[in-house]
NULO-279009 format. One record per residue (C-alpha): residue in one letter; x, y, z. Coordinates in steps of 0.2 Angstrom, whole numbers, padded with zeros to 4 digits, always signed. Example, Ala and Ser with C-alpha at 12.3 -4.5 7.8 and 13.67 -1.06 7.14 Angstrom:
2
A+0062-0022+0039
S+0068-0005+0036
//
This chain:
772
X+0153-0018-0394
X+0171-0018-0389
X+0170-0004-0381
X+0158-0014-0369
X+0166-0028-0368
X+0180-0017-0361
X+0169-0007-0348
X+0162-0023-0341
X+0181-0031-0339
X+0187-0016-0331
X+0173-0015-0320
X+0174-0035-0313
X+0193-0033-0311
X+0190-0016-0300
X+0173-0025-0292
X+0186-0040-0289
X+0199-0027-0281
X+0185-0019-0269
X+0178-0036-0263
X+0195-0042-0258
X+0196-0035-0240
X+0180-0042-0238
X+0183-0060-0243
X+0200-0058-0231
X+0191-0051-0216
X+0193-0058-0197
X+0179-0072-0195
X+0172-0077-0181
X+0181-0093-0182
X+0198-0085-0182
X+0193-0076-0167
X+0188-0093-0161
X+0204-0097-0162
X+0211-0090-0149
X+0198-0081-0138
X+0188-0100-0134
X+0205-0102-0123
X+0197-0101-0106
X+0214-0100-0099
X+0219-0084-0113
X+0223-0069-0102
X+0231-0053-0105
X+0241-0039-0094
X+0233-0024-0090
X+0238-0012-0081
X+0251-0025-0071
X+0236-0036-0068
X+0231-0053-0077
X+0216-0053-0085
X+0205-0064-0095
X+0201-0061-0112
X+0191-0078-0115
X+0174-0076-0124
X+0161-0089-0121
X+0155-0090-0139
X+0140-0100-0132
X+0136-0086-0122
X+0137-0073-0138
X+0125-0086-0150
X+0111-0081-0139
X+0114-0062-0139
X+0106-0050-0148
X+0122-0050-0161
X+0125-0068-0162
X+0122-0063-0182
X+0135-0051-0181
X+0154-0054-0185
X+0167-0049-0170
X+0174-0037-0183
X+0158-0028-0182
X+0162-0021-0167
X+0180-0022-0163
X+0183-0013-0181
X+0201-0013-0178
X+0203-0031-0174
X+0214-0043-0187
X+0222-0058-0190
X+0237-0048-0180
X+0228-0036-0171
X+0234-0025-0156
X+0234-0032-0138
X+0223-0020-0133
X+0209-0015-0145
X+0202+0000-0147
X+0184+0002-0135
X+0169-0004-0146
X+0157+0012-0152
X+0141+0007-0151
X+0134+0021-0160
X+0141+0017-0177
X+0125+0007-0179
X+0113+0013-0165
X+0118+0031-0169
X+0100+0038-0162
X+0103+0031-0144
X+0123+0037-0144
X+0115+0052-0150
X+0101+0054-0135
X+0115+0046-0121
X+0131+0056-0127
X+0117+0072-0126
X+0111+0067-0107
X+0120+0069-0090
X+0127+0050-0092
X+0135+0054-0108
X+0143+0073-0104
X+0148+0063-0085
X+0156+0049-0099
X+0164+0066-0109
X+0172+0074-0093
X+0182+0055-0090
X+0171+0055-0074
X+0176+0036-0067
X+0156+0034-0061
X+0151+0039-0078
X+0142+0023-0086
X+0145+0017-0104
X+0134+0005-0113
X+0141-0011-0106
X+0137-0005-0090
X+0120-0006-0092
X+0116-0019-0108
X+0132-0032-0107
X+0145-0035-0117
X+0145-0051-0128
X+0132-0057-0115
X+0117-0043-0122
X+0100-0051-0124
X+0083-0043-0128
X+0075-0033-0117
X+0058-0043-0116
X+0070-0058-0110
X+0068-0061-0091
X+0087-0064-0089
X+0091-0047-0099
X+0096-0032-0088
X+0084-0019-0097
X+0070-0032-0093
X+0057-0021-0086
X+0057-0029-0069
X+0074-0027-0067
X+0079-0010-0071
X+0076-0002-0055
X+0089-0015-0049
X+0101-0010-0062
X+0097+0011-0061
X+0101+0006-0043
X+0117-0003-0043
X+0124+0017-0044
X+0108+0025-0037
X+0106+0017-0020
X+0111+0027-0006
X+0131+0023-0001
X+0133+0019-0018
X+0149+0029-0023
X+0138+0039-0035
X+0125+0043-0022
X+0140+0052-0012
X+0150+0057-0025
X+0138+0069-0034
X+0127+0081-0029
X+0107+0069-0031
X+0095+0081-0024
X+0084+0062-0021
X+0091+0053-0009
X+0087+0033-0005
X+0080+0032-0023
X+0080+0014-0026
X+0074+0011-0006
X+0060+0022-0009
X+0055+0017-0026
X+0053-0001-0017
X+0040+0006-0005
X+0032+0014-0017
X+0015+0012-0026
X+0025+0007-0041
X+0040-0003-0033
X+0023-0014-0025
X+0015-0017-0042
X+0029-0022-0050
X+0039-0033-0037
X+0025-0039-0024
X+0009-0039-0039
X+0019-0044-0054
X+0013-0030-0063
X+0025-0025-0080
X+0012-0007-0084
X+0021+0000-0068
X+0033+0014-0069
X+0048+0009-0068
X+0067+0024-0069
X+0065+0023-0090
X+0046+0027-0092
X+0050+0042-0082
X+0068+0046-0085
X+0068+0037-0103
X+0080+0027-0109
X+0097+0035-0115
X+0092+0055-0116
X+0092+0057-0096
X+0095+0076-0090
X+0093+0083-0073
X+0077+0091-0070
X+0082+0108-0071
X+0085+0106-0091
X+0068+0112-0099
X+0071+0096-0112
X+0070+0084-0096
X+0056+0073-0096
X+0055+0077-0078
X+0058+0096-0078
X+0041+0109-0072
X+0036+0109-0090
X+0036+0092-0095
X+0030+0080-0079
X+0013+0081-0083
X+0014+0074-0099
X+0025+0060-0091
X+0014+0054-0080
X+0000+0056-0095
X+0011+0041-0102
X+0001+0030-0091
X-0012+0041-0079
X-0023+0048-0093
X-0038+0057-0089
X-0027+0068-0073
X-0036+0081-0075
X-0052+0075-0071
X-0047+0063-0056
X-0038+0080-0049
X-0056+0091-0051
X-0058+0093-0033
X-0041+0094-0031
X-0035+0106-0040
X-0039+0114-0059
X-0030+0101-0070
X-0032+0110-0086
X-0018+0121-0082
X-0006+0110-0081
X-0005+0113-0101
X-0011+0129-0102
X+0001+0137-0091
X+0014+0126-0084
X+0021+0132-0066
X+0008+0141-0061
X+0001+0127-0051
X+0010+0113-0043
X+0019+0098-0054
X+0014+0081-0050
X+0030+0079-0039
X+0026+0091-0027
X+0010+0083-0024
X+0018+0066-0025
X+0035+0067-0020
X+0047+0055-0034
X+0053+0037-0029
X+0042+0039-0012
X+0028+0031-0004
X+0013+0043-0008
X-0002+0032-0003
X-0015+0039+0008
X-0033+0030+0018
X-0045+0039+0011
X-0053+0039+0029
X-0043+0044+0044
X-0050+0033+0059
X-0041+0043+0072
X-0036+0060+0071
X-0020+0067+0081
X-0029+0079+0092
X-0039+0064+0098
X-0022+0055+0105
X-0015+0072+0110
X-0027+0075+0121
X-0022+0066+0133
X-0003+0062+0128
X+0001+0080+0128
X-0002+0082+0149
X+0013+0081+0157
X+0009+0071+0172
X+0000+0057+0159
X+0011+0040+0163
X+0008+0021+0161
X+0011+0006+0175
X+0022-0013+0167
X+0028-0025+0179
X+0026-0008+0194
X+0036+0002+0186
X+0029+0019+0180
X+0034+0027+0163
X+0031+0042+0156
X+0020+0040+0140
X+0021+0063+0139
X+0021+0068+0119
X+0029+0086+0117
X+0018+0094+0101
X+0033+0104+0099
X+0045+0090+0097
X+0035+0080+0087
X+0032+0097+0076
X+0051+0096+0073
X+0051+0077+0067
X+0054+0070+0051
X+0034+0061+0056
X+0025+0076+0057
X+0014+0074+0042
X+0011+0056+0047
X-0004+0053+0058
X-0002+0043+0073
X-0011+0028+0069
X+0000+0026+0054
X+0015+0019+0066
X+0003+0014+0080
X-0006+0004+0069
X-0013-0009+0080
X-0024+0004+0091
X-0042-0003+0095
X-0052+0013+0088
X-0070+0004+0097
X-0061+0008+0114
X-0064+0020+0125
X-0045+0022+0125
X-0039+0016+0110
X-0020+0013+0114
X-0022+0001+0127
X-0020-0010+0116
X-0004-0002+0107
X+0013-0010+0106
X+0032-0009+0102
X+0030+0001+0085
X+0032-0012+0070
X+0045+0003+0059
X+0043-0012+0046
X+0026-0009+0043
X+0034+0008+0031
X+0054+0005+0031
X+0053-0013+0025
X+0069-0014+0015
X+0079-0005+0030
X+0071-0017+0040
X+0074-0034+0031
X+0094-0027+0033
X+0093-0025+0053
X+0084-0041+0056
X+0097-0052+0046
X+0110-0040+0054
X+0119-0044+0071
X+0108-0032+0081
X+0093-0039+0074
X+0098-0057+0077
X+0102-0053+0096
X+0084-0042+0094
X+0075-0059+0089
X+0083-0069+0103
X+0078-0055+0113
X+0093-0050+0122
X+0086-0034+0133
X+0104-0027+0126
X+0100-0027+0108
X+0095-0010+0098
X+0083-0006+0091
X+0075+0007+0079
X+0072+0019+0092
X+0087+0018+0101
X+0094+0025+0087
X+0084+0038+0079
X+0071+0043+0094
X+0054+0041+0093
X+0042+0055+0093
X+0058+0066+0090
X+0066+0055+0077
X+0075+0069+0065
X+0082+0066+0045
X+0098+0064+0047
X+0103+0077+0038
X+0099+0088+0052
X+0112+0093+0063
X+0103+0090+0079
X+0098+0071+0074
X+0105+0059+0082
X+0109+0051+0065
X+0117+0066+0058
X+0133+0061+0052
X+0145+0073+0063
X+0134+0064+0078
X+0135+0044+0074
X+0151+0038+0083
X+0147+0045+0098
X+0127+0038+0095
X+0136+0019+0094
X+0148+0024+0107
X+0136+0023+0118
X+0134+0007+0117
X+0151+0001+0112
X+0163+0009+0126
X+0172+0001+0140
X+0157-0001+0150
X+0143+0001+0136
X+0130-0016+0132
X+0140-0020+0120
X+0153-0023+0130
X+0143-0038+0137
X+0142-0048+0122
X+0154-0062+0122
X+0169-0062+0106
X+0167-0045+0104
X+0182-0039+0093
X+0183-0024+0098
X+0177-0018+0117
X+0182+0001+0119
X+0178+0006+0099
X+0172+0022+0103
X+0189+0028+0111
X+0199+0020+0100
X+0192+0028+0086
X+0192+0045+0093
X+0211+0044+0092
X+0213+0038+0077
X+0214+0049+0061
X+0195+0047+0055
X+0190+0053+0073
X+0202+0068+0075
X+0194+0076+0056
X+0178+0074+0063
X+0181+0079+0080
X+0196+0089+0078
X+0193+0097+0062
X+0176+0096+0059
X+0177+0087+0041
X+0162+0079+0038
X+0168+0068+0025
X+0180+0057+0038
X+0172+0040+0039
X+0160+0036+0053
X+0155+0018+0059
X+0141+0018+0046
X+0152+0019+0032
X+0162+0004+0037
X+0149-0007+0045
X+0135+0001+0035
X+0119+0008+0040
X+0109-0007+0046
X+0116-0021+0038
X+0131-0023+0053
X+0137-0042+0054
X+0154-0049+0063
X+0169-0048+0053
X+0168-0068+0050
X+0153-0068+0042
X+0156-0066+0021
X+0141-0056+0020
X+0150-0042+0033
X+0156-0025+0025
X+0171-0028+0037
X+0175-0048+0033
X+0191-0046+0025
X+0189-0050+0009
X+0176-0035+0008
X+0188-0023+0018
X+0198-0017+0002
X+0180-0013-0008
X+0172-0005+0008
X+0187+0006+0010
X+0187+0011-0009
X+0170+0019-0007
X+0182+0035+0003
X+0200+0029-0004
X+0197+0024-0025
X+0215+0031-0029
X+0221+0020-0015
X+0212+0006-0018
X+0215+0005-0038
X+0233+0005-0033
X+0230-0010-0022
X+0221-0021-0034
X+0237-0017-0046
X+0248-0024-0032
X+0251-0044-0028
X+0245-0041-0013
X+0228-0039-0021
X+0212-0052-0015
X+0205-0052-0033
X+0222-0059-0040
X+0219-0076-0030
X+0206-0089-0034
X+0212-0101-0018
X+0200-0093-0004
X+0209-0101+0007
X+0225-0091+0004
X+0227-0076+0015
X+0232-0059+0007
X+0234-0044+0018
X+0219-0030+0017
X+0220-0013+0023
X+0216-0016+0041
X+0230-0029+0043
X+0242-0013+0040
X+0232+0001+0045
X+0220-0010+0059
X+0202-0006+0062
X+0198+0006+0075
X+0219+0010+0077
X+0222+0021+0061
X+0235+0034+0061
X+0242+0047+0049
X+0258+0039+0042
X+0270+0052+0046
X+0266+0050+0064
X+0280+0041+0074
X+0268+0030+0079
X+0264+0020+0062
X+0282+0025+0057
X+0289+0012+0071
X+0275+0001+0067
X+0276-0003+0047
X+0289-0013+0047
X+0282-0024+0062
X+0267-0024+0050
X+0275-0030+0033
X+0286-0043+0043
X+0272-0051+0052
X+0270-0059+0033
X+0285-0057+0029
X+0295-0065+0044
X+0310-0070+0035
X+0313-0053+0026
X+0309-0043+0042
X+0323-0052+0049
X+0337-0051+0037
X+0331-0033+0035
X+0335-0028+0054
X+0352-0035+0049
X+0355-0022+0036
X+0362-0004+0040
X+0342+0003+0038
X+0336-0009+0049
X+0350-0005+0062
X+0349+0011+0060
X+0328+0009+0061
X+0328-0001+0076
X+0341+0013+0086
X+0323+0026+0082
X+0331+0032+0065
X+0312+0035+0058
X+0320+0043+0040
X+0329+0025+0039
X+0324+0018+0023
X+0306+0005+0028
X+0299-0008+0018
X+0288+0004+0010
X+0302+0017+0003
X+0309+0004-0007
X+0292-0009-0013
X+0281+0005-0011
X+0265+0007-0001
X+0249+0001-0011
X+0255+0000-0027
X+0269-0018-0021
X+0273-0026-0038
X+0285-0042-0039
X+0302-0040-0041
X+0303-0047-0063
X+0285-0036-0064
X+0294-0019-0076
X+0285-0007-0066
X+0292-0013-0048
X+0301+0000-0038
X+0313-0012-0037
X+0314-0018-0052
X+0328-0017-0064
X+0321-0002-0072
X+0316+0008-0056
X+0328+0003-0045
X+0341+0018-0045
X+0326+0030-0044
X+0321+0021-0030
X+0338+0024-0022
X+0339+0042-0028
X+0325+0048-0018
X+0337+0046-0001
X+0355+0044-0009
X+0355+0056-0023
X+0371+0053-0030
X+0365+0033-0032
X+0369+0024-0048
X+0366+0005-0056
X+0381+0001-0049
X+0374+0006-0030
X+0360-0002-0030
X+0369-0018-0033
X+0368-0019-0014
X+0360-0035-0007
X+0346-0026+0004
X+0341-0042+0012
X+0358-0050+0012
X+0362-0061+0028
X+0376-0071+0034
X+0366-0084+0044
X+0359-0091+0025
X+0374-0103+0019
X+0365-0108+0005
X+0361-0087-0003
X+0375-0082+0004
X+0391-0090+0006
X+0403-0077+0006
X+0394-0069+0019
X+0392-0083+0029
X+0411-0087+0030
X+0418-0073+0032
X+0406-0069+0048
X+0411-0086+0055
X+0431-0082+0052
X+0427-0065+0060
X+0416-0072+0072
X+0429-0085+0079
X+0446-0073+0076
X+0438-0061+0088
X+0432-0077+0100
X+0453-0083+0100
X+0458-0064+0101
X+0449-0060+0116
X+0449-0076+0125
X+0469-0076+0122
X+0472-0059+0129
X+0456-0060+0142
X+0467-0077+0150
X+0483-0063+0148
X+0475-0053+0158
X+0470-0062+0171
X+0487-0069+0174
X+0495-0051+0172
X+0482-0041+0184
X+0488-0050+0201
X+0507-0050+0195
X+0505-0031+0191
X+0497-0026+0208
X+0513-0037+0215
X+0525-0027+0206
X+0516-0011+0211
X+0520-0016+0229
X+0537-0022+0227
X+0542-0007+0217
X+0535+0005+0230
X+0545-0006+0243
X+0561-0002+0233
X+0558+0015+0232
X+0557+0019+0249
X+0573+0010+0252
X+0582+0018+0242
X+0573+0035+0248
X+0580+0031+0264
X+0599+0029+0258
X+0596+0045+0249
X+0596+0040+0232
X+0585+0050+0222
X+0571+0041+0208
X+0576+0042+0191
X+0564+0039+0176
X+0568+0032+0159
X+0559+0039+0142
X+0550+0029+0134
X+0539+0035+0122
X+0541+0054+0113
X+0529+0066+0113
X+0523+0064+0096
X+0521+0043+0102
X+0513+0048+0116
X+0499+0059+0107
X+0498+0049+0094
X+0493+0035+0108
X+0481+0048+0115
X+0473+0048+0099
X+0473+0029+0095
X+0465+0025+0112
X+0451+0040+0109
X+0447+0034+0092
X+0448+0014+0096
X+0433+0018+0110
X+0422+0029+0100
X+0422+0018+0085
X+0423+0003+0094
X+0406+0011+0104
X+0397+0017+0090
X+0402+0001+0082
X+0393-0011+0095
X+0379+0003+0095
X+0374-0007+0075
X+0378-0023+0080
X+0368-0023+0096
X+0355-0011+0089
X+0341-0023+0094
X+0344-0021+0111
X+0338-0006+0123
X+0354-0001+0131
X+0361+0000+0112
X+0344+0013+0109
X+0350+0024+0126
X+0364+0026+0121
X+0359+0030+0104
X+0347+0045+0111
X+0362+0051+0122
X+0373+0053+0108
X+0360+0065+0100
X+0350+0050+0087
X+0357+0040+0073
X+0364+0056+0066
X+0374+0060+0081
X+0380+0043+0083
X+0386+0043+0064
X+0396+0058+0066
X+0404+0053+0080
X+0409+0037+0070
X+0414+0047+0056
X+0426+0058+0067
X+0433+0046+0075
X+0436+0035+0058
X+0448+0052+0051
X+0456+0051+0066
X+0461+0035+0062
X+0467+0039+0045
X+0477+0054+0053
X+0486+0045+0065
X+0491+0029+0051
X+0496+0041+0041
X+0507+0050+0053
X+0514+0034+0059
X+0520+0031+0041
X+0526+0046+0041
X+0538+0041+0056
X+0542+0025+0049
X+0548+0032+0034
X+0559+0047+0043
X+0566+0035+0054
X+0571+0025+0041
X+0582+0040+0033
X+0588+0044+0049
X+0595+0029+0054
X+0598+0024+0037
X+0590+0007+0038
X+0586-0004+0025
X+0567-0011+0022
X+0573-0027+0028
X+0580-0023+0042
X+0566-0012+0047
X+0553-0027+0045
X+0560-0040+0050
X+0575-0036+0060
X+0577-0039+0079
X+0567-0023+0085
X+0557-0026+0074
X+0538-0029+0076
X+0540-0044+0064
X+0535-0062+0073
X+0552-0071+0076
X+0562-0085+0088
X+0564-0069+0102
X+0545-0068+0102
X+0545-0086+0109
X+0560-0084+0122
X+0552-0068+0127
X+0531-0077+0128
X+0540-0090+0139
X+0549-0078+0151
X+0532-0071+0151
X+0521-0085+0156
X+0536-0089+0171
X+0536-0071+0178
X+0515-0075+0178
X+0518-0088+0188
X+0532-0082+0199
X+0545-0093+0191
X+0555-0078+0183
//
């Protein structure tokens, strides 16, 4: 009995010892805490993000039984800022299982950045059942969700090699897209009933649902009976039997397209091209005559061919004797519907409804009888082909060029000189981006409009599709649009620096000299002190290496000044500097970059001292300009009187003495003063004037910058050779004439100011003005 009594106590105070974490655990409410904060944000990354939680939001999900702890394991009462990513197989082990075992999951593997996790397609804390109309998974939309990566232009679609191509667009048009979006009805196929839900593999995998061996019994899903509805067709049975040996249902009915077929042909093609294929067959409108010729061989070639002609001239009259008298413009709506609902809301289509003879339309794009995939290399669409297809119109003297507020008039040429149009021209690189790729296919509006690819709170995304690394650099930066919730506030997009049509490499001389006009378009006052600096001086004189806006804050990737990861921040700065001045150190790069002596209030020191400058060198040269001009008329006198005197006394035969004045080491050293005075005096002015063009000439003469700095440079030791020299002399005069310091600075030859000065400024001023 005691020995009972002891079991059961040990086993409560063990049972007591294993519950305690449990009855400790993070609750919701703690989480509630601090995560109902709509205003509770965290750094990411150098970019502010919200980590708010709309716990009304989560009570209606799918978990709203479930404890935060059950999926941020790691979270706690003082938990990490960044917790670890939530692993949703831990309880849905068999769908982790089937998506880590498909081409999303190993895309996920390989830290490919398209690769979708779970949130991409089922929500975070948002997640709802799939029979829920608002739900993502909800049958009728999961073609829209599949297609958020699997339209075409997506980053997906051009990233990876998809052997389908305009999935989502032709899954719309399809037999299934129509039951399900214009009929309602939730039995059609939609990407999961035929791909399934997580396990989706390409269908070359023999385990793919859609693979040779295993379509059949897709489709079986919902077509039963196939093989009898195929009897005439084709011998259904082997489909089980012995798979591959006759076609798949795709090849029959191509995937995601439009596969339905009039069981009665009204007019066959042979009928039309009886007369359409005579060369001499024409048509009269309004007196003109137009060639109405079909060339078999052409139309052999086009992407049509399999389509018979009353397919797109729908609106022939098969009881007349000439059916196409009554045949029209062709409606391309009637099959291309999506496409079309994009070109009529578009800028063309608009001008097209208000029927502007100038506006494009289908077939002034892609041909008509000849109209080619534009995958071929001789379509007009083919990619290598589209600048010049809407250069046509958008030249110098194109239709375009009619329309009034056009932003840009000559498109074509500029583009062909910019860096996009010299890969595709030049180097043939298909992947250079065309106009489609900016403006998009059919969908092209004005940049005003907030709908356009190219409105300029859209430009960063639309240029991401070709520069990701770029543009995740960009949205780290302050500069970045999704940072600001004012709409009204105006941040600078890549066309601001790089412009639209005008894009050049960045080591050209060209963007070179522009950048910093760019940057201080913004940033007017810091351009401004920044010419004032020895960069921008040396910058403005063509110094192109001169350290620019970009060297020191970067290019893309601008962070604020306190933000730790800032070029110029505290902890970057001196490897900032270090990439032009090697030697740089902390105390370097205590240089005030944007310092300026016309701000009294930043800079005081600065400012005085360039006033104190500015007015000694005002006194100084107005004093001796005013000397002068009163010495230069008494000189050229004196030049007259003395040559008068001289030929006096040639003429009494006295002969011309001269008296010594300087040495020859004084008169060298004078050489040298006057030769280094000009040179830095010069290259001096050259920085101080650098704004100017005469400075930039002279510049250029002087061999650059670099030349124009040497020079400097010489002329400065030069200097310090001379000064030194003169002490030299001073001192050695001193021992030979034994003079004391005193005498030697302020004694009566000396060059000390004193009463002789005055005597000898008045005698001066007298002999300027003939009195002495």
């Amino acid at each position: 009995m005691n020995a009972l009594r002891r079991f059961l106590g040990k086993s409560l105070v063990l049972g007591m010892i294993l519950a305690a974490p449990a009855l400790l655990a993070q609750t919701n409410e703690d989480c509630l805490d601090c995560h109902d904060d709509p205003e509770l944000t965290t750094e990411r990354q150098g970019r502010e993000v919200s980590v708010y939680v709309n716990f009304n939001i989560l009570k209606k999900s799918v978990h709203s039984e479930h404890e935060c702890i059950d999926c941020h394991e790691d979270a706690s009462d003082d938990h990490p800022e960044r917790l670890a990513a939530v692993n949703c197989g831990s309880c849905h082990d068999d769908a982790m299982a089937q998506f880590e075992a498909g081409i999303h999951g190993q895309a996920l593997k390989r830290g490919d950045i398209y690769a979708p996790t779970c949130k991409e397609c089922h929500g975070t804390h948002n997640i709802i059942p799939p029979s829920d109309p608002a739900s993502r998974t909800f049958k009728m939309n999961i073609p829209v969700l599949c297609g958020k990566c699997h339209r075409e232009g997506a980053p997906v679609a051009r990233t990876y090699n998809i052997s389908e191509h305009n999935i989502l667009e032709n899954y719309t048009q399809s037999i299934h897209g129509e039951g399900l979006f214009k009929k309602g009805l939730m039995v059609s196929a939609t990407c999961n009933d035929c791909h399934s839900n997580h396990l989706i593999l390409p269908h070359t995998n023999p385990k793919s649902s859609i693979s040779m061996n295993n379509i059949a019994n897709t489709c079986m899903v919902c077509h039963a009976r196939i093989e009898e509805v195929h009897t005439k067709v084709i011998r259904g049975e082997l489909w089980e039997k012995e798979p591959g040996a006759i076609p798949a249902c795709t090849d029959c009915h191509p995937p995601h397209k439009v596969n339905r077929q009039n069981i009665v042909a009204q007019i066959a093609d042979r009928a039309c091209l009886r007369c359409h294929s005579k060369l001499d067959i024409h048509r009269v409108e309004n007196g003109d005559t137009a060639s109405v010729y079909i060339d078999k061989k052409t139309l052999g070639n086009s992407v049509h061919r399999d389509i018979p002609c009353v397919k797109c001239h729908s609106d022939v009259s098969t009881h007349l004797s000439r059916p196409c008298s009554t045949a029209g413009r062709v409606d391309c709506s009637n099959c291309h519907s999506e496409v079309a609902n994009l070109y009529f809301d578009s800028g063309h289509g608009q001008a097209y409804f208000e029927k502007n003879p100038n506006a494009p339309y289908c077939t002034d794009c892609h041909g008509t009888h000849d109209a080619k995939s534009h995958f071929d290399e001789t379509s007009l669409t083919y990619r290598a082909t589209i600048p010049q297809l809407c250069g046509e119109c958008h030249k110098a003297d194109g239709k375009a060029a009619t329309v009034e507020g056009l932003k840009e008039v000559n498109a074509f040429f500029d583009y062909t000189q910019t860096v996009h149009g010299k890969g595709l021209t030049e180097k043939g690189l298909l992947p250079s981006a065309v106009c489609t790729d900016c403006h998009t296919t059919h969908h092209n509006l004005p940049a005003a409009d907030e709908r356009s690819s190219v409105y300029w709170k859209n430009i960063p995304s639309t240029c991401a599709s070709c520069h990701r690394g770029i543009f995740k650099e960009y949205e780290a930066s302050v500069h970045a649009i999704s940072n600001v919730n004012d709409t009204k506030e105006k941040l600078p997009t890549c066309a601001d620096c790089h412009s639209a049509h005008g894009i050049f490499e960045t080591h050209q001389d060209r963007f070179m000299s522009e950048v910093t006009l760019q940057c201080g378009s913004c940033h007017q006052d810091l351009s401004e002190t920044y010419t004032q600096t020895i960069h921008g001086k040396a910058y403005q004189l063509g110094y192109l290496e001169s350290a620019k806006c970009s060297d020191c804050h970067g290019a893309h990737r601008i962070l604020g000044v306190n933000n730790p990861n800032s070029m110029v921040g505290a902890r970057n700065i001196v490897a900032t500097c270090q990439k032009c001045h090697e030697d740089a150190n902390a105390r370097f790069t205590g240089y005030l970059t944007h310092a300026t002596h016309h701000d009294r209030d930043k800079f005081p020191i600065l400012y005085y001292t360039y006033w104190f400058m500015t007015t000694l060198l005002i006194s100084v040269f107005g004093f001796f300009g005013v000397h002068t001009l009163l010495w230069l008329p008494r000189s050229i006198q004196g030049i007259r009187e003395r040559k008068q005197r001289e030929a006096k006394a040639h003429a009494s035969g006295m002969s011309k003495y001269y008296i010594q004045r300087f040495t020859t080491s004084q008169r060298l050293t004078h050489i040298f003063v006057i030769i280094s005075f000009l040179a830095l005096a010069l290259t001096g002015m050259l920085l101080k004037f650098s704004g100017l063009s005469w400075a930039r000439f002279i510049v250029d003469l002087m061999g650059g910058v670099s030349g124009a700095g040497l020079i400097h440079r010489f002329a400065a030791i030069i200097t310090f050779g001379y000064f030194a020299f003169h002490l030299f002399s001073l001192i050695k005069k001193k021992r030979d004439r034994r003079m004391s310091i005193k005498d030697m600075l302020s004694g009566p030859n000396s060059l000390m100011f004193n009463l002789q000065d005055l005597k000898d400024f008045g005698a001066t001023l007298k002999w300027f003005f003939g009195l002495g």
